[in-house]
C-alpha positions in Angstrom: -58.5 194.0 221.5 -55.5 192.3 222.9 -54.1 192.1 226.1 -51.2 194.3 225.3 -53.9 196.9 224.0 -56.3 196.4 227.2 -53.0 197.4 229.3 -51.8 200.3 227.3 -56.1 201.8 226.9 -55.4 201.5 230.5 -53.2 203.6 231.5 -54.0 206.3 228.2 -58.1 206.0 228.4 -59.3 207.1 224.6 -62.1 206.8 222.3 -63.8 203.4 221.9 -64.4 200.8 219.3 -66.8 202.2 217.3 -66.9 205.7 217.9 -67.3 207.8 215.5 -64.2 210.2 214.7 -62.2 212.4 212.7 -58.1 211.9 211.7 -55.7 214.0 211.1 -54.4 214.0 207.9 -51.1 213.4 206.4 -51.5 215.8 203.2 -52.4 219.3 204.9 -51.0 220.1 207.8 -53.7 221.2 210.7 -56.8 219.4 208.5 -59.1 217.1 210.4 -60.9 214.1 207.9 -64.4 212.8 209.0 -66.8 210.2 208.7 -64.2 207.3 210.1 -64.7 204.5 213.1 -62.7 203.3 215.2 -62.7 199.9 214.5 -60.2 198.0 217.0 -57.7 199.3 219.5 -54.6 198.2 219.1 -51.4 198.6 220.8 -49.8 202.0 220.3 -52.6 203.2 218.4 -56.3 202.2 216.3 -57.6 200.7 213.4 -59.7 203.1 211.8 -62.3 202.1 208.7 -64.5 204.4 206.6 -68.0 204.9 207.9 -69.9 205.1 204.3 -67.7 202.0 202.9 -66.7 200.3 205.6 -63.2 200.0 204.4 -60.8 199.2 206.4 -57.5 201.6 206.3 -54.0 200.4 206.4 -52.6 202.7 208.9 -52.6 202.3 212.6 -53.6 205.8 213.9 -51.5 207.3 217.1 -54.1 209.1 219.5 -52.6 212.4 218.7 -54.1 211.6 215.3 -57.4 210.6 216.4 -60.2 213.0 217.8 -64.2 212.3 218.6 -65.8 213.8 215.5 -67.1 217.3 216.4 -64.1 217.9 218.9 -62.4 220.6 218.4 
């Protein structure tokens, strides 16, 4: 994590590097995907990876985008 990360998780406290969570997806509205991980925190948002292949995904997720997996 950065020091431009560290401030921003600061002052809006999320999940953590590896958590396990759930993201919103882009293809139906209101759906939730599981079986991701937070992977780093990054400014503005998270790197998220798949948990069964570990692979990374491109995107930077926003924290609306992001939820604890099981949180509803």
């Amino acid at each position: 994590m950065d020091s431009d990360a560290s401030e921003w998780m600061t002052r809006r406290p999320g999940v953590l590097a590896g958590d396990n969570v759930e993201v919103r997806t882009r293809y139906q509205t209101g759906h939730w995907a599981h079986e991701y991980e937070i992977v780093d925190i990054v400014l503005g948002g998270y790197r998220v990876c798949r948990r069964g292949s570990r692979e990374l995904l491109p995107n930077v997720f926003v924290p609306d985008d992001v939820r604890l997996d099981g949180d509803q």
